[in-house]
C-alpha positions in Angstrom: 3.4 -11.2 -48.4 2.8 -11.3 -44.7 4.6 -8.8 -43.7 2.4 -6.6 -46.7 -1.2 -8.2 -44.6 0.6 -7.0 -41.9 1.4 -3.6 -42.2 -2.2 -3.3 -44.3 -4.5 -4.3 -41.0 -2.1 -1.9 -38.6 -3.2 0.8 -41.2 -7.1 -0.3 -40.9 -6.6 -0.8 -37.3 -5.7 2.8 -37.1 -8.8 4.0 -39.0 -11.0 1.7 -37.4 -11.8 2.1 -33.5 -13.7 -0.6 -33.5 -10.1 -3.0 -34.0 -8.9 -0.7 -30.8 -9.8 -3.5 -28.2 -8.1 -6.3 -30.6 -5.2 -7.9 -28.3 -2.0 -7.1 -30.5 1.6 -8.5 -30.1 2.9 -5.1 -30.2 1.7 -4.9 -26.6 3.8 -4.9 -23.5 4.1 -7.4 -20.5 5.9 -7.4 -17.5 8.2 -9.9 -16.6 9.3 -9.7 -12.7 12.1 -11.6 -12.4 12.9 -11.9 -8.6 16.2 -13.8 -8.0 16.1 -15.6 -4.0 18.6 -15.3 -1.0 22.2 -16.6 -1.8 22.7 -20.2 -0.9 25.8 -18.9 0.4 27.5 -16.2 1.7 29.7 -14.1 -0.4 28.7 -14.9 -3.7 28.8 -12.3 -6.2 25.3 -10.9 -8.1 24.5 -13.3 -10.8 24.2 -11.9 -14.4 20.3 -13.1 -15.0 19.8 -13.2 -19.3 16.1 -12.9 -20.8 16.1 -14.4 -24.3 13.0 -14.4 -27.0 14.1 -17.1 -30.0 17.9 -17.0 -30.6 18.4 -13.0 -29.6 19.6 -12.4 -26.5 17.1 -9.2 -25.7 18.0 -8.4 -22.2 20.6 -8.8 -19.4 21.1 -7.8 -16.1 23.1 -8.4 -12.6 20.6 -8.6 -10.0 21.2 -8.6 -6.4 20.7 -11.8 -4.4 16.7 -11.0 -2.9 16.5 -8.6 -5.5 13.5 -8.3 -8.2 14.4 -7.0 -12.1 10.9 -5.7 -13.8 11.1 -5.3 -17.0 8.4 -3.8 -19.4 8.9 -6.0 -22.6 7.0 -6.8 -25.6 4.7 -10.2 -25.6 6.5 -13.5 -26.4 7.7 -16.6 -25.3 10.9 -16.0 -23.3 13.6 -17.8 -21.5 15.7 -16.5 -18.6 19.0 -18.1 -18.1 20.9 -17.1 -15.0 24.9 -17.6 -15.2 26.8 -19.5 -12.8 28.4 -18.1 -9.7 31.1 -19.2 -7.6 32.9 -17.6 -4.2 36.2 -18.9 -5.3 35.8 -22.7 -3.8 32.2 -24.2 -5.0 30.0 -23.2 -7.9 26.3 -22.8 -7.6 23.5 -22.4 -10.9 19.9 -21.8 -11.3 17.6 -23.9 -13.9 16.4 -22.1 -16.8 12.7 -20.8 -16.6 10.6 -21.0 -19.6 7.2 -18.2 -19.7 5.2 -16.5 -21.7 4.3 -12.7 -21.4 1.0 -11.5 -22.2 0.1 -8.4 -22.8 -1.1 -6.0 -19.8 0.0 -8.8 -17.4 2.5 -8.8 -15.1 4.2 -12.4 -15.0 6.4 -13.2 -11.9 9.6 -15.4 -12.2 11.6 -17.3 -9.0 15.3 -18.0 -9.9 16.7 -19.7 -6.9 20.5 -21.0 -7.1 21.8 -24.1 -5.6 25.1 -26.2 -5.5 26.7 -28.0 -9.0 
């Protein structure tokens, strides 16, 4: 049934202008995910993951100092950054939690430090 209301206002949305200005979840944000200087030296990119809900939508190694923009749809998402290690100590990032809204660019700091 929703998905039915749904797909029945996207059809009157595209017969009426008037709905043009309506903010729609269908609309892209931009998550700028910029991961800081390596606490140490030698350590290997970390692999940074950007989840919506249970689905793991995106994933990337970025360079330490590095920014990752992606163009993605609006949502709540969480971006986990893996663990890292130069062969003798380990080093992790917390989780961030953010929302991206439409036509907005929202910027994320992932900065690692010692387990």
């Amino acid at each position: 049934v929703c998905f039915s209301f749904m797909l029945n206002t996207l059809a009157a949305a595209g017969m009426n202008s008037a709905l043009t200005n309506v903010p729609s979840m269908f609309v892209n944000g931009t998550l700028s995910i910029t991961v800081d200087t390596a606490p140490a030296p030698g350590l290997p990119a970390p692999k940074i993951i950007v989840q919506q809900g249970f689905i793991s939508a995106y994933q990337r190694n970025v360079n330490w100092g590095d920014t990752w923009n992606l163009s993605i749809p609006s949502g709540n998402y969480t971006i986990f950054s893996l663990p890292v290690s130069d062969g003798i100590n380990f080093y992790m990032a917390n989780s961030v939690f953010t929302v991206v809204i439409p036509n907005v660019t929202v910027n994320c700091l992932i900065t690692y430090h010692s387990s």
